[in-house]
LOTIFI-727589 format. One record per residue (C-alpha): chain; residue number from 0; x, y, z. Coordinates in pm, 1 decimal. Last residue first. Layout:
['A',NUM,[X,Y,Z]];
...
This chain:
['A',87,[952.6,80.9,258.4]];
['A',86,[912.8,72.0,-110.5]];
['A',85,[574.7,258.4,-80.8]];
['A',84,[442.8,-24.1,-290.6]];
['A',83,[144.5,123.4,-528.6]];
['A',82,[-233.0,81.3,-435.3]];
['A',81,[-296.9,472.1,-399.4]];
['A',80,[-123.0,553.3,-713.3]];
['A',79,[-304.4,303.4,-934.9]];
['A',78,[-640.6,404.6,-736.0]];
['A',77,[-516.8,761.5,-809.4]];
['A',76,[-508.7,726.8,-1211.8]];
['A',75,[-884.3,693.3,-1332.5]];
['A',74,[-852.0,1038.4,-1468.2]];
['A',73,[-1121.5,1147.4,-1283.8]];
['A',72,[-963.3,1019.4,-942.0]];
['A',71,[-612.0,1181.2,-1062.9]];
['A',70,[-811.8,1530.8,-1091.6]];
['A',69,[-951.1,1534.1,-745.6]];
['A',68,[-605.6,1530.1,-604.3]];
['A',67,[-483.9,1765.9,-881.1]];
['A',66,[-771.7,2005.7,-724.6]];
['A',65,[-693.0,1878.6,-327.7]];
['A',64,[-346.7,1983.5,-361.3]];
['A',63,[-24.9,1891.3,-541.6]];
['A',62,[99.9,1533.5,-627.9]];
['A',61,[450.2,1533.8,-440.2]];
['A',60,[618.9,1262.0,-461.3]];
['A',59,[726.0,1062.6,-130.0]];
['A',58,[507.8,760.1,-163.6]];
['A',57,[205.2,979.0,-221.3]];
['A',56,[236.2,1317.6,-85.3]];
['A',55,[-26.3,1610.4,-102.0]];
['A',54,[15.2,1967.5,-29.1]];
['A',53,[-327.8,2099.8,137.5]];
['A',52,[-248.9,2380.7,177.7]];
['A',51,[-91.8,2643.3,13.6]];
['A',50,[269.3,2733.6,-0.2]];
['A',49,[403.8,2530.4,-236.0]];
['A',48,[709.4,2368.0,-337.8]];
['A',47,[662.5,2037.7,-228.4]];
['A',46,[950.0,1919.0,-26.9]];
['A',45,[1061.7,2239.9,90.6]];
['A',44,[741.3,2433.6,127.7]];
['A',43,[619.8,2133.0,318.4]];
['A',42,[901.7,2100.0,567.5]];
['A',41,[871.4,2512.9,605.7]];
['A',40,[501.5,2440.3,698.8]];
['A',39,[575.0,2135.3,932.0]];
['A',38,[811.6,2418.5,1116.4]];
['A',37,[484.1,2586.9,1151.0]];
['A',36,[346.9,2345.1,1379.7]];
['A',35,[-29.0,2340.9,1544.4]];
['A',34,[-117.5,2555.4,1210.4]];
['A',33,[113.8,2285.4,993.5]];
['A',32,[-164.5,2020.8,1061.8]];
['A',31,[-6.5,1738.1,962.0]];
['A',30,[-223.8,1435.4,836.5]];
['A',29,[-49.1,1068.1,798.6]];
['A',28,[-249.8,904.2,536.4]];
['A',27,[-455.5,560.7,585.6]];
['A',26,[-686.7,510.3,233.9]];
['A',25,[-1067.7,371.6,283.3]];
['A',24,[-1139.9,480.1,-29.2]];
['A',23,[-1413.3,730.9,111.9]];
['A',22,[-1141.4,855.1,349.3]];
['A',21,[-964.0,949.0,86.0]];
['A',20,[-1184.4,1147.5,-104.3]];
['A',19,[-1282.2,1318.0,260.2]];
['A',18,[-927.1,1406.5,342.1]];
['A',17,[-933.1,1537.6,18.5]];
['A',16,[-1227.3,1746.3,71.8]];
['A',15,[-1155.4,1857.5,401.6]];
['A',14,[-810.1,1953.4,302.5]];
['A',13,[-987.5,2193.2,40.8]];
['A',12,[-1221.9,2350.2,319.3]];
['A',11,[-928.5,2469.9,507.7]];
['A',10,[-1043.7,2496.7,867.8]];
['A',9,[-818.2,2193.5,1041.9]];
['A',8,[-537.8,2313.3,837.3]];
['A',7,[-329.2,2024.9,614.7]];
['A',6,[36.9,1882.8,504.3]];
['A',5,[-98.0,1525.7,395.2]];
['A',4,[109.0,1197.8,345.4]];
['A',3,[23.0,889.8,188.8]];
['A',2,[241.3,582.5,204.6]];
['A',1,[114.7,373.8,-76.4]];
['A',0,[0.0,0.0,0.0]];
């Protein structure tokens, strides 16, 4: 199974809605909320790039936020993703 990784805020309506999308496949992640710990928001600028949230990891790469989240389910691509060896 993929290791799955989420850099979130408890109020963001967008990390809602992926938490949601993967809570509806039934998908473990490891959620930081970088309000309770802004160093977790320099780690995320770092390894993603970006300074919104929610930044999205699957397996170590980032995959962006809840929109390219959305857009790998309509593409038929994140249950690939999702079911991939973390390597670990």
């Amino acid at each position: 199974m993929a290791r799955v990784e989420l850099y979130t805020t408890a109020w963001c309506p967008f990390c809602i809605r992926a938490k949601r999308l993967l809570d509806s496949k039934n998908v473990s992640y490891e959620d930081t909320d970088v309000d309770r710990d802004p160093q977790q928001r320099l780690v995320m600028q770092q390894r993603g790039g970006a300074r919104t949230v929610p930044q999205i990891f699957i397996n170590g790469h980032p995959i962006g936020g809840c929109d390219e989240l959305y857009a790998l389910e309509r593409a038929g691509e994140l249950d690939s993703l999702l079911s991939a060896d973390s390597g670990e």
